[in-house]
C-alpha positions in Angstrom: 144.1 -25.6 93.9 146.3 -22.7 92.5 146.0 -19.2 92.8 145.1 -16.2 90.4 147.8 -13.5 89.5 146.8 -10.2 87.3 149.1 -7.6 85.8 147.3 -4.7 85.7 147.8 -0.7 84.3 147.9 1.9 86.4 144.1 2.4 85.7 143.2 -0.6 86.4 142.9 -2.0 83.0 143.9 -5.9 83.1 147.1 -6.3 81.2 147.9 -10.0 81.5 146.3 -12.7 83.9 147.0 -16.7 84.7 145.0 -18.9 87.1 147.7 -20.5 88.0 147.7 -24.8 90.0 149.3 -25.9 93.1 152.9 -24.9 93.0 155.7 -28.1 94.0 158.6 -27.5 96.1 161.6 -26.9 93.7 159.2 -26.5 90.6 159.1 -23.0 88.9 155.9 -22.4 86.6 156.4 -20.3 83.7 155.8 -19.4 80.2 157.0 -21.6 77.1 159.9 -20.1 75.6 158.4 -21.0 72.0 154.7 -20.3 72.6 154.2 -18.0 75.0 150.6 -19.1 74.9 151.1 -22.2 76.4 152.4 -22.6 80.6 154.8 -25.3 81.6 156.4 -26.5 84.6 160.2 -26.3 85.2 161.9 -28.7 87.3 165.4 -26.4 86.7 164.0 -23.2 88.1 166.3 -20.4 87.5 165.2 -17.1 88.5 166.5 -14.1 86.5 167.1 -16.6 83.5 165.3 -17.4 80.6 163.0 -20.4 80.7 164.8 -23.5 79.4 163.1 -25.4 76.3 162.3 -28.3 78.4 159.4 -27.9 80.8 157.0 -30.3 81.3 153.1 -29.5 80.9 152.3 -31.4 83.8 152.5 -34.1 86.5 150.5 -37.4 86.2 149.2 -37.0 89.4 148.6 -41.4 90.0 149.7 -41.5 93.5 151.5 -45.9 93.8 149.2 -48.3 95.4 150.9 -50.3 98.3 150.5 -54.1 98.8 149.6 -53.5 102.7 148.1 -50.9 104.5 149.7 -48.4 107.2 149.4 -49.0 110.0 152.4 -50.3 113.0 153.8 -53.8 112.4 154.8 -56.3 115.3 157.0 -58.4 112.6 158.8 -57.4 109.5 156.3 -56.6 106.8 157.3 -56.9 102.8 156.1 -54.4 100.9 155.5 -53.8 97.1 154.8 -50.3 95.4 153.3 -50.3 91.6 151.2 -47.9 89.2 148.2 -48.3 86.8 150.5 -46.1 84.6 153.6 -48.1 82.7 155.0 -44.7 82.9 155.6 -44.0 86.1 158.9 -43.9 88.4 158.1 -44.5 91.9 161.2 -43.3 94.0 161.7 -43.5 97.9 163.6 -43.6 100.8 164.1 -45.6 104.4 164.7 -42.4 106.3 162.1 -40.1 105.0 163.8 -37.4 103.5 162.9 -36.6 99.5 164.4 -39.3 97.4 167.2 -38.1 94.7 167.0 -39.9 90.9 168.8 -42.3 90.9 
């Protein structure tokens, strides 16, 4: 869950307001350039700059279903990752830091 963040005047009068979600690591969350109505995600975050044109309205959220459960393994284990959504792009790495596009 996100977080609520109000502008208000110096009596108290609510200027501007956003309920904003769960921030991501890297992620900036700001106001469209083009319609300041709507809120977008920026995966460029660069503060003191303009917004770019480019953010995205949101994350799908499908986490990848694995083909075997966690758990320790005795003997090597194969292991396949897929999506219900033809979208997605599942990324990862063998020695658990974040994985890069690639």
């Amino acid at each position: 869950m996100g977080e609520f963040l109000g502008i208000y005047s110096p009596d108290s009068t609510l200027i501007d307001s956003i309920e904003y979600p769960t921030q991501r690591k890297d992620v900036s969350y700001g106001r469209d350039p083009n319609n300041l109505e709507e809120w977008r995600f920026f995966t460029n975050p660069g503060p003191g700059e303009k917004n770019p044109e480019n953010g995205l309205l949101g994350f799908r959220g499908v986490e990848p279903t694995f083909s075997q459960p966690g758990g320790v393994y005795t003997n090597a284990v194969e292991i396949t990752l897929s999506s219900i959504d033809e979208n997605a792009e599942i990324r990862y790495t063998m020695h658990g830091s974040p994985p890069n596009r690639g």
